[in-house]
N, C-alpha and C positions, 0 to 999 in steps of 0.2 A: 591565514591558513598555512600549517606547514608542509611542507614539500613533501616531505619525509612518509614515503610510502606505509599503512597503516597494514600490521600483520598481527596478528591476533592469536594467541593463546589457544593452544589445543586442548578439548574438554570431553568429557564420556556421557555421553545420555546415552542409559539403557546399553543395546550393542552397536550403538551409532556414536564411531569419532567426529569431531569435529574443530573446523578454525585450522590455523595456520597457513600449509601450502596444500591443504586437503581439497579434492575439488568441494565447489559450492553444492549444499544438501537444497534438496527438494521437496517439499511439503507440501500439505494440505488438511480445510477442517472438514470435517463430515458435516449434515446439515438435516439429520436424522435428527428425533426425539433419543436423548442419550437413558432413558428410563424403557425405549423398546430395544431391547436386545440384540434381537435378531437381525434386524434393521441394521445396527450400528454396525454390527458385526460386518453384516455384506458391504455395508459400504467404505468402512475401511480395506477389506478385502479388495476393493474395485480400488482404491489410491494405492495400494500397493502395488498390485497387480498392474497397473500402469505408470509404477514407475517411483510413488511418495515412497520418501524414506525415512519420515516421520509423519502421524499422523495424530489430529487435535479434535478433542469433542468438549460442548461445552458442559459444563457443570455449576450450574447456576445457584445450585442448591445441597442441601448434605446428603437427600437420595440420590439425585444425580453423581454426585460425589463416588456413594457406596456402590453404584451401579457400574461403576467402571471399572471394576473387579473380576464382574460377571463378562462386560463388552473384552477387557484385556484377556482373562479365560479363554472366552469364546475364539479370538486371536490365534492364542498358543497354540490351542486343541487343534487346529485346522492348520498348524505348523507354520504359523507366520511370527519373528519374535520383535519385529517393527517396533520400533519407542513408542508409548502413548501419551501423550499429552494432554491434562488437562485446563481447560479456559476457564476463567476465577474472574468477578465483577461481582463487586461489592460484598461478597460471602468469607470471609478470613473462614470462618469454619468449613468450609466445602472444600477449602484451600488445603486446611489440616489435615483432612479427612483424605482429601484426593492424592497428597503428599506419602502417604505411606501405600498407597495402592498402583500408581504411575510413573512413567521413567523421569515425568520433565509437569513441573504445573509454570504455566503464566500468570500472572498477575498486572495488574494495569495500577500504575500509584497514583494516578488520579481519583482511584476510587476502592482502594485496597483498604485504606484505612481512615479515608474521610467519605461524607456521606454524596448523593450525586449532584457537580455542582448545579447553583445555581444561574451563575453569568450576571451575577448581580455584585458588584464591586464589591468588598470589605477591606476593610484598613488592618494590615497589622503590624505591629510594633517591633522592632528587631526582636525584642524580651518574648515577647507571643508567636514568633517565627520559630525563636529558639524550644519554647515551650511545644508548641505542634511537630516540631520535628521528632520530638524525645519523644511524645505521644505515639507518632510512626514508629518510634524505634520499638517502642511496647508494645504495639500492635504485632511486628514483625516476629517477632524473638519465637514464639511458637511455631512457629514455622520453618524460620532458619534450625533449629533444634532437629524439627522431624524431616527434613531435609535432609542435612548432616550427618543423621542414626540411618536413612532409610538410603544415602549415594542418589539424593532426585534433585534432579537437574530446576533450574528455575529462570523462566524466562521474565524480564523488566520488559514489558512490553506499552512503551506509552503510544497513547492515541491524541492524535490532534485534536481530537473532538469531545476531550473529557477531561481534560487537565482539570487540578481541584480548583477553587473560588483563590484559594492562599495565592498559588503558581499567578494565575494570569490575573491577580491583585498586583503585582509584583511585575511581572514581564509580561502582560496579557496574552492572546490566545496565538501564540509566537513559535516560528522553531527555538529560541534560547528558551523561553518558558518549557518546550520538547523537555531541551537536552538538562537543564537544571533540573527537572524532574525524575531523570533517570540518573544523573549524578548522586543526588541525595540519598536515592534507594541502594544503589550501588555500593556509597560507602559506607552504610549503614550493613549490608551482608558483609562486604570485606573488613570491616570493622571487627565482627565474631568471627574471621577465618573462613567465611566460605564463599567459594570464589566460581563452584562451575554453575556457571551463569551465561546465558543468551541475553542480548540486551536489542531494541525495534526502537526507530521512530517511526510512526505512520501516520500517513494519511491522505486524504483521497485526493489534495492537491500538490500537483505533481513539484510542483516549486518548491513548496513546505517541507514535503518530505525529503528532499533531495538536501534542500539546507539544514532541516533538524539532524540528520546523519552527518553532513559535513563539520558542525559542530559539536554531536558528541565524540567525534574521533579526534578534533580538536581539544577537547575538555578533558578526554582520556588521557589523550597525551602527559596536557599537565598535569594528569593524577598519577602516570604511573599505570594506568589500567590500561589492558589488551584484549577486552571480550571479545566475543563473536559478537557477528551483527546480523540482524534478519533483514531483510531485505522484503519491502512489497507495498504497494498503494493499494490500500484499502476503499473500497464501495469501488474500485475498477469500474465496474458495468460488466456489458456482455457482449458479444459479436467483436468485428475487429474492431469497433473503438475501446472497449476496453482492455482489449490487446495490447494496443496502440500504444494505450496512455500506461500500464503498466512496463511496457518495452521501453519506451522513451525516461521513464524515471530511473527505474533496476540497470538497464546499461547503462546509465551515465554512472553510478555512484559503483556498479562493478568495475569499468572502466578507468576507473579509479584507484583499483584495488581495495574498497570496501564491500563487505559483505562475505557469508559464509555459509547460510541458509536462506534459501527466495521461497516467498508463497504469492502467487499471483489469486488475488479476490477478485474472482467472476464470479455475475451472477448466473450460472450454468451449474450442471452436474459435476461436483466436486472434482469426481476425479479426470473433469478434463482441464482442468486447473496443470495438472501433470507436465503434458508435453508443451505446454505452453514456455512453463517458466524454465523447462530444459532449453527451448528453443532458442530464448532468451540469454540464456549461458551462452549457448554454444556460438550466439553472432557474436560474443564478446569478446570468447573465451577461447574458443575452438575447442578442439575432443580433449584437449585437457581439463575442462571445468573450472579453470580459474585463469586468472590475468598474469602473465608472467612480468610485463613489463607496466606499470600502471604510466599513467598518462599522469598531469597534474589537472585540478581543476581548472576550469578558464574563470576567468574574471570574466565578471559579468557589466556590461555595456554601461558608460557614466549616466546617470538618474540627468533627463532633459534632452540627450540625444534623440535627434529624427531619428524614427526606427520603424519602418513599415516593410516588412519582407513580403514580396509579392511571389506567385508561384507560377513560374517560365515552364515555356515548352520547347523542345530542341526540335528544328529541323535542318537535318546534317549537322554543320556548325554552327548555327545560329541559332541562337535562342531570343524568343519572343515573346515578352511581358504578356499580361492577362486582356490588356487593350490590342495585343498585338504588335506593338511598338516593337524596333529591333533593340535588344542590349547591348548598351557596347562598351561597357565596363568589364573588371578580372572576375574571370568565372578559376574554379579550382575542380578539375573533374579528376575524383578518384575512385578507385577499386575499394572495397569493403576494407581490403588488409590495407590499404594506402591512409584511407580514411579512418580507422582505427589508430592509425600513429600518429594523427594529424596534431601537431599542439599547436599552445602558443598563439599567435595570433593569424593562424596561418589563410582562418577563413574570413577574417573579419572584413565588413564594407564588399565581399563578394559573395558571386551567386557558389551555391555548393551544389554540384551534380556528383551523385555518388552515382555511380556505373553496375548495376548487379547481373549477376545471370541466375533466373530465376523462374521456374514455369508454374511452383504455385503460390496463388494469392494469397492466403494467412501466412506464410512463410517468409513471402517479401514485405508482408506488413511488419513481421516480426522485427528482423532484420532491419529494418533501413530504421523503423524507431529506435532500435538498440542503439546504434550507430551513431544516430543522426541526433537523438535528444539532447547530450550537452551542448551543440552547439547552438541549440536556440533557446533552450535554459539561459545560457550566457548573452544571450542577446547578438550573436556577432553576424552571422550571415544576412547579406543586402536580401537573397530570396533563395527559394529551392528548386530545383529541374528537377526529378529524379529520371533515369533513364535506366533499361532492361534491356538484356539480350534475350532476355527469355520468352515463356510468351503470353507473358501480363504487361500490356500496350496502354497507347493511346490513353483514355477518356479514366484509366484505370489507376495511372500513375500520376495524372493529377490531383483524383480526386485522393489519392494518398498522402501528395505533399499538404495538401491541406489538411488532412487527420495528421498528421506529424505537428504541423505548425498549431493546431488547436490544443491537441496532446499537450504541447510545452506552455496553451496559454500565450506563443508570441501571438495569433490570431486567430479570432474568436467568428468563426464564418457560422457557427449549425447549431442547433438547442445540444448543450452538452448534459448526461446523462448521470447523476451521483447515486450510484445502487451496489448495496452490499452484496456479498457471497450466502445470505443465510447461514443459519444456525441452529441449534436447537433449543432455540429463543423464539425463532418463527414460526407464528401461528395461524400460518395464510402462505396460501401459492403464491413465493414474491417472483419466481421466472417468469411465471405467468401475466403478474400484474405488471414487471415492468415492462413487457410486447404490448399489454394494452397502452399503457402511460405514452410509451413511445411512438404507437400507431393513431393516439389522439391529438400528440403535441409537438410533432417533429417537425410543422409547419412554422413553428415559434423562432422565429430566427435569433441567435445570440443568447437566450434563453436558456440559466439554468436549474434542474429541475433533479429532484432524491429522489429515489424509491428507496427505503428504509425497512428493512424485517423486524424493529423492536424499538425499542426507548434506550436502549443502553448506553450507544454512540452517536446513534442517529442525528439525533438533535445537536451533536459539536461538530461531526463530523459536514452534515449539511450545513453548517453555519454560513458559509457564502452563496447557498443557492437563493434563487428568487420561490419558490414556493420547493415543499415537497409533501409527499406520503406515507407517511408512519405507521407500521402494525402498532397497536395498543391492546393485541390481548385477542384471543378466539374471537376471529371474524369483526373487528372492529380496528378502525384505522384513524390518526389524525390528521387532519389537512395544517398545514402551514404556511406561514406569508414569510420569508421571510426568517426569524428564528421564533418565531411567533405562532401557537397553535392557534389559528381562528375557530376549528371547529374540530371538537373532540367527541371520539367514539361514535365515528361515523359509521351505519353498517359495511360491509365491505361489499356490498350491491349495488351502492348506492355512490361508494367512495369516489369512482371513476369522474363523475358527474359533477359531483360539487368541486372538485379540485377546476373542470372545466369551466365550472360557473364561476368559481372565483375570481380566476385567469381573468376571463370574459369581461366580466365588472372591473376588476382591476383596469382593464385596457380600455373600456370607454370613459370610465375617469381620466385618462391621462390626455 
């Protein structure tokens, strides 16, 4: 990986600059039907109003498409001139269509111009590699044109959970399959001269994503290219764990000096998504919005090494393991700004007590994941203390070192929770269904578990969960084992139950 701080090219969506030494932009998608109006309307209204400075609907379809003409109207008329953004899976023509009406369309290459995959291996031949790609490139041309004519910006936005059959034939369901994905599309636009372009890797685990970005800023490099970068873990969850796990991945790869746009996916009201991902900045960043001095990545801990970080409690100077025991190994206790410089190996084989003053709780949860997440990414700290002057104590900053260390995946203590943001794909209350999910199965220790609003992503994106819950369409849901739908177009009355029963069976077979 090279050292060499990644800066990125300044671009125009609509009235919004972006990239370079611009602070990082802050985003969010609606999760309104994009065909009711009114609806969209207000609720873009509320991401702005609190802060989005681009905002995304999706468009699934060529009405959806045409209908964002009417929701961007609606916008103006009320004196808001906000980029609008539309979200494209698997529709080139909604793609076209939205193109000449919106400041910025995304597109996902997984499924822009081949069909949804299957996860079923196929072989192809360099000759048929080369053949598929020129296919892409035909596919594309329509759109790079109306693009081009129309100044609309175009986001490459790949998903971990949707890469084509070709991609993870080749490098299977990989961050290098990510970044090879987004390479090919990239110079396939710069190829025809157009260049304002946002480029994402995402995905809802926090490792994946962190290394598909590390590597397409590596791959850029040796192309020559400088895009923006979006920033954001997708299916986050909701409440502070999914705070948690999106702070802990966005400050590491800001910290960095990657990134240029953040959307944080809760699954909550859009537009609390806002202060969240600012929050996020600002432990990184401070009131300037961007990194002035980037850190380098850490190398991550040799593959075989004992590595079990337990999580210490201090009293006065001493801190005492989870049995109790006294530690009498190098502890490293810093300030936020101490710990923000930290490189190198400075934490590794010690406890890390980051020191905050801080009296409220979603704040310090923000913070300390910003902070705190590459270093357990990288595997280096023996465990974590966190300590406060503020007045979030006791029983409270434990149970946070452990949401950090789950966050990064170094340890896995709670049933973890894979649930999207919705969209205007969902067709069922997924807020709602995942409080139930979560109030039925939080007893499942180590256990993980999707709550999913569509087919689109769902099923890639959950790839590593042990079961999840999929909308499939007005009030019907799929249960899954696995990557496997056991049972399909379950009423949504009923959905709760069987997904239980499944669990249930599952576990007295074992």
């Amino acid at each position: 990986m090279s050292l060499t701080p990644y800066k990125s090219d300044i671009i125009q969506i609509g009235s919004l600059t972006m990239g370079g030494d611009l602070p990082v932009r802050v985003q969010s998608m609606t999760n309104t039907d994009t065909l009711n109006t009114a609806s969209s309307v207000s609720q873009c209204i509320r991401i702005i109003e609190a802060g989005g400075e681009l905002v995304r609907l999706t468009a699934q379809g060529v009405r959806e498409a045409e209908n964002l003409a009417a929701i961007k109207s609606g916008l103006r008329a009320a004196g808001f001139e906000t980029p609008v953004c539309a979200d494209i899976h698997f529709n080139p023509g909604a793609a076209e269509v939205a193109a000449r009406i919106v400041e910025k369309v995304r597109i996902n290459p997984g499924n822009y111009a081949d069909k949804r995959a299957s996860f079923i291996r196929q072989e192809f031949s360099d000759s048929e590699w080369k053949a598929e790609l020129e296919r892409t490139r035909e596919r594309l041309m329509p759109l790079i044109k109306i693009c081009t004519e129309y100044g609309t910006a175009v986001r490459i936005g790949v998903n971990h959970g949707s890469l084509s059959d070709r991609i993870m034939t080749r490098y299977g369901n990989t961050p290098e399959g990510m970044a090879v994905s987004a390479i090919e599309f990239l110079k396939i636009f710069r190829g025809e001269g157009f260049n304002r372009i946002v480029v994402s890797m995402k995905s809802s685990d926090t490792l994946t994503m962190v290394m598909a970005n590390r590597l397409l800023v590596k791959m850029m490099f040796e192309e020559g290219m400088h895009y923006p970068i979006h920033l954001g873990i997708t299916e986050a969850g909701e409440g502070e764990d999914g705070r948690i796990i999106s702070a802990a991945g966005t400050g590491t790869l800001l910290a960095e000096g990657i990134g240029d746009t953040v959307r944080v996916s809760l699954s909550e009201p859009p537009e609390a998504e806002i202060p969240v991902a600012r929050a996020i900045i600002k432990a990184v960043a401070g009131e300037a919005g961007r990194v002035k001095n980037p850190v380098a990545p850490l190398e991550k801990r040799r593959p075989g090494e004992r590595w079990f970080p337990q999580v210490y409690t201090r009293e006065r100077d001493r801190f005492n393991d989870e049995s109790g025991a006294p530690y009498t190994g190098d502890v490293l206790t810093a300030s936020p700004d101490e710990l923000q410089a930290t490189e190198g190996r400075q934490a590794y084989d010690r406890i890390l007590n980051p020191v905050f003053n801080c009296d409220d709780p979603e704040q310090l949860a923000i913070e300390a994941a910003a902070l705190l997440g590459r270093f357990f990414i990288a595997r280096h700290p023996a465990g974590l203390c966190i300590s406060n002057s503020g007045a979030v104590q006791g029983d409270a900053l434990r149970r946070l070192a452990f949401s950090v260390l789950q966050a990064t995946e170094a340890r896995i203590t709670r049933t973890r929770y894979i649930s999207c943001p919705t969209c205007g794909r969902t067709r069922f209350n997924l807020q709602e269904a995942v409080q139930k999910v979560k109030a039925a199965t939080a007893h499942l220790t180590g256990m993980k578990i999707a709550v999913m609003g569509c087919v689109v992503n769902g099923p890639g994106e959950m790839a590593g969960a042990d079961y999840g819950y999929v909308g499939a369409g007005e009030g019907k849901v799929h249960i899954y084992r696995g990557t496997e739908a056991v049972l399909k177009n379950v009423p949504e009355a009923e959905a709760l139950d069987k997904l239980l029963e499944l669990i249930n069976n599952d576990q007295a077979r074992q």
